[in-house]
C-alpha positions as CSV (number, residue, x, y, z in Angstrom):
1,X,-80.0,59.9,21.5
2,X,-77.6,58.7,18.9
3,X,-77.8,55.2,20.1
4,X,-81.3,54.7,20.6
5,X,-81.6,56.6,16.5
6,X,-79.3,53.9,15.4
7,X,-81.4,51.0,17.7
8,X,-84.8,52.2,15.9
9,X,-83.1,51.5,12.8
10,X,-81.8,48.3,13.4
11,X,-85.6,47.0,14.9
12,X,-87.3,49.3,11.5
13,X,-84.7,47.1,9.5
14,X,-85.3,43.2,10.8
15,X,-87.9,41.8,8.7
16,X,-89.0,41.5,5.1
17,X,-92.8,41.8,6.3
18,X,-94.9,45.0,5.1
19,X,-96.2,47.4,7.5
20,X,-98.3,50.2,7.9
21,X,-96.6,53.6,7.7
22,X,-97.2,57.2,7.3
23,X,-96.5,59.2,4.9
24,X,-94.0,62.4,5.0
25,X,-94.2,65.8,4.0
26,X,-96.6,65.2,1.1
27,X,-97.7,69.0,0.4
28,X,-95.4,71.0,-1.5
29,X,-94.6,74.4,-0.4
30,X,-95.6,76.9,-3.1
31,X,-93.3,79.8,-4.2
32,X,-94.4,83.2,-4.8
33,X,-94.7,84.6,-8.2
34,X,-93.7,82.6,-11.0
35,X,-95.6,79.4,-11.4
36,X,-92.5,76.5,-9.9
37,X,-92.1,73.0,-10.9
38,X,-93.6,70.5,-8.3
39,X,-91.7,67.4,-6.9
40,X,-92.1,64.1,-5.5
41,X,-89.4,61.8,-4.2
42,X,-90.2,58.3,-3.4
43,X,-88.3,56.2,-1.0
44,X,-86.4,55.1,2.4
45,X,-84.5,56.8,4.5
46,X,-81.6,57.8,1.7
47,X,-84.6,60.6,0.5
48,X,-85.8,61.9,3.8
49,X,-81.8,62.7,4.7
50,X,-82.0,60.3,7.6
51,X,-79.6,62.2,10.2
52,X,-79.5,65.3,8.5
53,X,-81.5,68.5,8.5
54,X,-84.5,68.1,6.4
55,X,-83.4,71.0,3.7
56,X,-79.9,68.9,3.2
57,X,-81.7,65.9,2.0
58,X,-81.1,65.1,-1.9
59,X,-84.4,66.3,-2.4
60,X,-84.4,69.9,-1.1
61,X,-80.6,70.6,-2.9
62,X,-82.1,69.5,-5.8
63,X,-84.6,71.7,-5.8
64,X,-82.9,74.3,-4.8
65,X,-80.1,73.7,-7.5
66,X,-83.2,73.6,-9.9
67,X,-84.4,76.7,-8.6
68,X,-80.6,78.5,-8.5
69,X,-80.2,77.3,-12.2
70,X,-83.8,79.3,-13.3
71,X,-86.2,76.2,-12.8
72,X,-88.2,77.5,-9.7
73,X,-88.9,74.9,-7.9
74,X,-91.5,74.1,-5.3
75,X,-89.8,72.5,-2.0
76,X,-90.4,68.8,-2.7
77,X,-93.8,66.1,-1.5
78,X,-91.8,63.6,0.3
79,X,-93.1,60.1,0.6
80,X,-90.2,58.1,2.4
81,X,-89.4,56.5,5.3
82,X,-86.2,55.3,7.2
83,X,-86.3,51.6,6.6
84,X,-89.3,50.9,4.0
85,X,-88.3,48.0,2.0
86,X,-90.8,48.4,-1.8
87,X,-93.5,46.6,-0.5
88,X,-93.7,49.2,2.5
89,X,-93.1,52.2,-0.1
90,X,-96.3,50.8,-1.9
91,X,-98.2,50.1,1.2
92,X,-98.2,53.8,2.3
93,X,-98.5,55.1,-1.1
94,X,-101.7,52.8,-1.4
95,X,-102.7,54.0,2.1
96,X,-102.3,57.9,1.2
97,X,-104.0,60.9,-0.6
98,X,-101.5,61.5,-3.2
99,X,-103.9,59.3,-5.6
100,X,-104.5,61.3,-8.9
101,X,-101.7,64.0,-8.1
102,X,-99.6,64.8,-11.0
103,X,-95.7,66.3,-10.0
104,X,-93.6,68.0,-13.3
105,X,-90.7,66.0,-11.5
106,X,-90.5,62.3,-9.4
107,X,-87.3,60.4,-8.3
108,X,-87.2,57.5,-6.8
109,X,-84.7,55.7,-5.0
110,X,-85.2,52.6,-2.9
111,X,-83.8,48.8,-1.9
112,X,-81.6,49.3,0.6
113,X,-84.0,47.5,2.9
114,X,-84.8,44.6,0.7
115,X,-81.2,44.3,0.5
116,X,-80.6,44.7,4.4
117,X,-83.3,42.1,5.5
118,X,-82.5,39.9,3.1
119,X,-85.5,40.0,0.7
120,X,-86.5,37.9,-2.4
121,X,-84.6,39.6,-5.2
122,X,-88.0,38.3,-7.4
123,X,-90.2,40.0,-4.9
124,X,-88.2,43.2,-5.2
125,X,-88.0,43.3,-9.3
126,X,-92.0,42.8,-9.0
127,X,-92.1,45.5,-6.7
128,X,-89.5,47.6,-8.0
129,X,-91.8,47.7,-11.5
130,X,-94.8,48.4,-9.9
131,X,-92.9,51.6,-8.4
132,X,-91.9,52.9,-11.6
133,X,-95.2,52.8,-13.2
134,X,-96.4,54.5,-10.1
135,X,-93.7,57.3,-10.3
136,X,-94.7,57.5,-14.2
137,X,-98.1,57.8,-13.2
138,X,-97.2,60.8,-10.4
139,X,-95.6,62.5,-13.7
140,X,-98.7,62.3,-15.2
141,X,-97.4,59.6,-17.8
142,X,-94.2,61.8,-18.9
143,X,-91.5,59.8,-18.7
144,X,-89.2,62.3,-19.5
145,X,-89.6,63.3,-15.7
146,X,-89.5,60.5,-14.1
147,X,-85.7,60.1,-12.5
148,X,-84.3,56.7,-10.9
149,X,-81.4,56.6,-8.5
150,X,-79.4,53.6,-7.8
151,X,-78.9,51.9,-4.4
152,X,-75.8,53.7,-2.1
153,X,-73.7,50.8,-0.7
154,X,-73.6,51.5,3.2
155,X,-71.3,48.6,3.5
156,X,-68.5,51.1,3.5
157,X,-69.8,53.2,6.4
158,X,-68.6,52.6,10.3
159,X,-72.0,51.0,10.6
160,X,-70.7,48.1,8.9
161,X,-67.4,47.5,10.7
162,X,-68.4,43.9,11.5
163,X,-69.6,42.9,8.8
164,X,-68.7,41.1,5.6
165,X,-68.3,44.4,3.1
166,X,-67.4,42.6,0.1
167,X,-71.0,40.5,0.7
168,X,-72.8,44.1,1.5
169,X,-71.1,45.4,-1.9
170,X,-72.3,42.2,-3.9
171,X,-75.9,42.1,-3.2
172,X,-76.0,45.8,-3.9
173,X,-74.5,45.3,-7.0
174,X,-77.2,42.6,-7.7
175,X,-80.2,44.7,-6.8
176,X,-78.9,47.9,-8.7
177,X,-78.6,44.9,-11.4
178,X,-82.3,44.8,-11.4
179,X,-83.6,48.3,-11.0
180,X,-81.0,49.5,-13.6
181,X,-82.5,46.9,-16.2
182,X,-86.0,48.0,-15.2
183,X,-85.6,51.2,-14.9
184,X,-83.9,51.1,-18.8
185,X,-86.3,48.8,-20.6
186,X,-88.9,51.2,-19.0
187,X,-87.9,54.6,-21.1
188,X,-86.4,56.4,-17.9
189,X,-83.5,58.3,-16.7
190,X,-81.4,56.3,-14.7
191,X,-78.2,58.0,-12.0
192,X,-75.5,55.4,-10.8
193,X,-75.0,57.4,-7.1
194,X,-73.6,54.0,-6.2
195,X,-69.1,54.9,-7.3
196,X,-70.1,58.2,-5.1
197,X,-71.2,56.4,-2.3
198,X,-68.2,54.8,-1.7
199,X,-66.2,57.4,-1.5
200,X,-67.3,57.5,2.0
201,X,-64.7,54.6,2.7
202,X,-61.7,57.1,2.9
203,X,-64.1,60.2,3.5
204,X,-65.9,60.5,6.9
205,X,-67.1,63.8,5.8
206,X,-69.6,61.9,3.8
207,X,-70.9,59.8,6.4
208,X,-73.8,61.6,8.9
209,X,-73.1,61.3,12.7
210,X,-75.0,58.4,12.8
211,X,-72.2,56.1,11.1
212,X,-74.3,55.4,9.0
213,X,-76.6,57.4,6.4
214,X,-75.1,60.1,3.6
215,X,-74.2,63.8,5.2
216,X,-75.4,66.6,3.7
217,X,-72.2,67.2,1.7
218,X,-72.4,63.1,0.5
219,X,-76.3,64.5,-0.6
220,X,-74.8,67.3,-2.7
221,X,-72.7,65.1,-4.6
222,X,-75.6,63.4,-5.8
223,X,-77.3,66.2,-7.0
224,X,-74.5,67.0,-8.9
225,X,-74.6,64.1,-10.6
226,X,-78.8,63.5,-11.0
227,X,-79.2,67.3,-11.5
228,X,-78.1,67.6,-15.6
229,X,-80.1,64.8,-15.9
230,X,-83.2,66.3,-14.6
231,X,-82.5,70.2,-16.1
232,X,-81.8,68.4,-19.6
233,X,-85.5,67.2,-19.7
234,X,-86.9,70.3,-18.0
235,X,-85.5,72.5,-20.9
């Protein structure tokens, strides 16, 4: 099972292309009582928790963190998939019935793929923009809730054993280049998650079984890091 996981990834991960694709876990689940924030995260398989249990993905310890802190939050509208470049991100938003939902909170996080396939760096800043005015538009044009992670670099995992990791670590560098400008000159929060990532190097407790994607514990650090961000706006 582990192999044939990893060989969908690989085939999910071979061409620049768009593609049809569904969309996840797009209905919040409401908490009783007091009214709770609402959530959507946007991206690849770095938000679903590829390889992980659905409620250790970034998204769910965020809200639960939000929730723990006194921020009830709902558990998070999901729209992700493992190996969705931005192009595929926007396809299945385009192709969904999130159209005129407003969330109090959105992250987004994506370009692994475009990295991994070998995309146009001009296609992805194009894309990249479109996506944030798409997650501003999901936060019903407050900015202030609107939260941008950067790229991990997997070229530190086992995944990458053969490969050239100084290469991998460069052309992430260059796309977290461009959606860290973007992301800036656009008014919004940005979180480097990138330093944490590669940690994973002399870690393998931060690597998921798949040699490959973040464990649950590599997912926590993250939220440590995005979540004073997000409660300094909610307050």
């Amino acid at each position: 099972m582990k192999s044939f996981t990893l060989l969908a990834l690989i085939i999910a991960m071979t061409a620049c292309g768009k593609s049809p694709s569904p969309v996840i876990n797009t209905q919040a689940t409401t908490m009783p009582g007091k009214q709770p924030l609402t959530y959507l995260a946007l991206g690849d398989s770095y938000t679903i928790g590829e390889a992980v249990d659905l409620k250790q993905n970034f998204p769910n310890q965020l809200a639960t963190q939000l929730t723990a802190a006194g921020y009830p939050t709902d558990a998070p509208a999901i729209i992700a998939r493992t190996g969705w470049t931005t192009g595929e991100l926007i396809s299945a938003i385009e192709a969904g019935d999130t159209k005129g939902k407003t969330y109090d909170i959105v992250t987004l996080l994506i370009g692994v793929n475009n990295q991994y396939r070998g995309c146009s760096k001009e296609d992805y800043r194009k894309e990249f923009v479109q996506l944030l005015q798409t997650a501003i538009d999901y936060a019903g044009g407050n900015k202030a809730h609107v939260f941008v992670l950067s790229i991990p670099d997997w070229g530190v995992t086992p995944f990458a054993n053969s490969r050239d990791r100084q290469q991998i670590a460069k052309e992430i560098d260059e796309f977290n280049a461009i959606n860290a400008a973007e992301t800036v000159s656009s008014g919004l929060s940005y979180t480097n998650i990138t330093l944490i990532s590669k940690k994973a190097s002399a870690d393998t407790n931060l690597t998921a079984n798949d040699g490959l994607h973040p464990s649950a514990v590599m997912y926590s650090l993250w939220v440590e890091q995005l979540l004073p961000a997000v409660k300094s706006q909610l307050q």
